[in-house]
VOBA-1610 file (N, C-alpha, C; in pm, whole numbers, padded with zeros to 5 digits, always signed):
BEGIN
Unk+06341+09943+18179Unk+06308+09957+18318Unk+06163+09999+18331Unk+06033+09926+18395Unk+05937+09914+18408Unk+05885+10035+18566Unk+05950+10181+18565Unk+05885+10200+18663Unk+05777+10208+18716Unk+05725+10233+18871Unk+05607+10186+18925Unk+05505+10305+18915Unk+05464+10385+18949Unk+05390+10497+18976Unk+05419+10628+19002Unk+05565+10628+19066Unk+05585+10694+19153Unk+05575+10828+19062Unk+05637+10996+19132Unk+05610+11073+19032Unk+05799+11069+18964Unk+05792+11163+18862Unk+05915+11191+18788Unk+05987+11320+18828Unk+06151+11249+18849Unk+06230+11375+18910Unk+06253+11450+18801Unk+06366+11556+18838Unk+06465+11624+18721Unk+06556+11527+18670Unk+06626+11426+18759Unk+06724+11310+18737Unk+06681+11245+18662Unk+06522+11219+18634Unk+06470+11110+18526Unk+06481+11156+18362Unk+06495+11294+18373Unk+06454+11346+18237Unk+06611+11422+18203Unk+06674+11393+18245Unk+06833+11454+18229Unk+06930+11327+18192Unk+07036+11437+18146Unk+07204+11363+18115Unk+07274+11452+18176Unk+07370+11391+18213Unk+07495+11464+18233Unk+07641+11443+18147Unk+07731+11529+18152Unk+07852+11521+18053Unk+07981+11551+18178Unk+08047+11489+18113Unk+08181+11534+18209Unk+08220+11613+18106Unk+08373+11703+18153Unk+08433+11785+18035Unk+08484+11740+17924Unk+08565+11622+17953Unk+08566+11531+17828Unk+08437+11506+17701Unk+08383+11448+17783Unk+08301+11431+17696Unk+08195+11540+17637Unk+08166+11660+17680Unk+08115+11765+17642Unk+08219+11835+17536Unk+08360+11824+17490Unk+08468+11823+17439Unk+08407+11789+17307Unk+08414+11651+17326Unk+08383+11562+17201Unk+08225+11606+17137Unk+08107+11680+17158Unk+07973+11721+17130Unk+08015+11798+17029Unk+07961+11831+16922Unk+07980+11944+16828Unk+07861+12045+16852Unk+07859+12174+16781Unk+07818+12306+16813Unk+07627+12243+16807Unk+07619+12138+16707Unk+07448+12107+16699Unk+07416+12034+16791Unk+07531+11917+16852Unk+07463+11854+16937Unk+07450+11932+17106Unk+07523+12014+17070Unk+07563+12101+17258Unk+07441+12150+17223Unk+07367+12250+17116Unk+07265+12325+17123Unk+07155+12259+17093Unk+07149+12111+17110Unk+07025+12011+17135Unk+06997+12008+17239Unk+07120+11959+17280Unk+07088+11945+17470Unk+07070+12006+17523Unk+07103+12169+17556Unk+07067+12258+17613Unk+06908+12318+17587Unk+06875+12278+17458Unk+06730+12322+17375Unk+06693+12218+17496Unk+06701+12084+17472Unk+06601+11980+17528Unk+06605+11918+17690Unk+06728+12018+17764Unk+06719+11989+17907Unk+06621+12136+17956Unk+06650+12247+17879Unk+06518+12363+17914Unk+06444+12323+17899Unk+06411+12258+17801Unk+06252+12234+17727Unk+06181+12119+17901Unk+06268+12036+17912Unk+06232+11915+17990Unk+06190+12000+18125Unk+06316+12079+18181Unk+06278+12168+18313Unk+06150+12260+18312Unk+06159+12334+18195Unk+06007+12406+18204Unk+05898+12297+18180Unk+05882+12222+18151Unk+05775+12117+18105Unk+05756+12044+18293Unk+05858+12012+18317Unk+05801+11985+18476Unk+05763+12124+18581Unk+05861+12198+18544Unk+05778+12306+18622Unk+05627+12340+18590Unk+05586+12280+18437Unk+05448+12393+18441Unk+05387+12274+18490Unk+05391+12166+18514Unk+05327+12065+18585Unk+05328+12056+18759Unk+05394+12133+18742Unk+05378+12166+18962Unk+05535+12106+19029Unk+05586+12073+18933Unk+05742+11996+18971Unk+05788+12150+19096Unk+05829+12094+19196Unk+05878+12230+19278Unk+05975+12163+19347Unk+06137+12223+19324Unk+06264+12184+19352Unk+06309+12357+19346Unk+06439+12327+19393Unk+06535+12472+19361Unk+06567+12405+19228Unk+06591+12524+19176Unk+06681+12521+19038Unk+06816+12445+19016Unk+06828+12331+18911Unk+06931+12244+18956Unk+07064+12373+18842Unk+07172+12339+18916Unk+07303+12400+18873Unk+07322+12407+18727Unk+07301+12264+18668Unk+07326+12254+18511Unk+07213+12353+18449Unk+07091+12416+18481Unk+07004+12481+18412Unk+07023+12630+18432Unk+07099+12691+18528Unk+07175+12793+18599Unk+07249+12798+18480Unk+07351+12716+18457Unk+07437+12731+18338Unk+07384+12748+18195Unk+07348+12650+18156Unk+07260+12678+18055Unk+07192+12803+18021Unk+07110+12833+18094Unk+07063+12954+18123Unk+07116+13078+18055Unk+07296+13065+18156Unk+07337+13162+18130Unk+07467+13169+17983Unk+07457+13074+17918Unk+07554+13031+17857Unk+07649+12946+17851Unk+07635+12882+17945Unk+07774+12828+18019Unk+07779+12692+17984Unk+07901+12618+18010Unk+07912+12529+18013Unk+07872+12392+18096Unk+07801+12311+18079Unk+07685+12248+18166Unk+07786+12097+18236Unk+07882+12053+18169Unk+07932+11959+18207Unk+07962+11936+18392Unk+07978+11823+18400Unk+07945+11814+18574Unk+08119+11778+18656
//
């Protein structure tokens, strides 16, 4: 997909999991994703990205389980 210019959301740089499938992740891959959806959120914030805080990084955050 060739996008145009426009700028980049949180939606562009994310996944989501249902519970199922966050089920099936093992202990390295859950603590990838959570490493690399922080990593992605602070990386647009220090770029001027200004949104409320999306729910799945709330979780994360706090330990939790991120599935949607």
């Amino acid at each position: 997909m060739n996008r145009s210019q426009g700028p980049v959301s949180f939606e562009d740089v994310t996944m989501g999991f249902t519970q199922e499938e966050w089920q099936h992740l093992d202990p390295a891959q859950r603590t990838l994703y959570r490493d690399v959806m922080l990593e992605n959120y602070s990386h647009l914030i220090s770029v001027g990205y200004c949104v409320t805080k999306p729910e799945v990084i709330f979780k994360l955050q706090q330990g939790e389980e991120p599935w949607m």
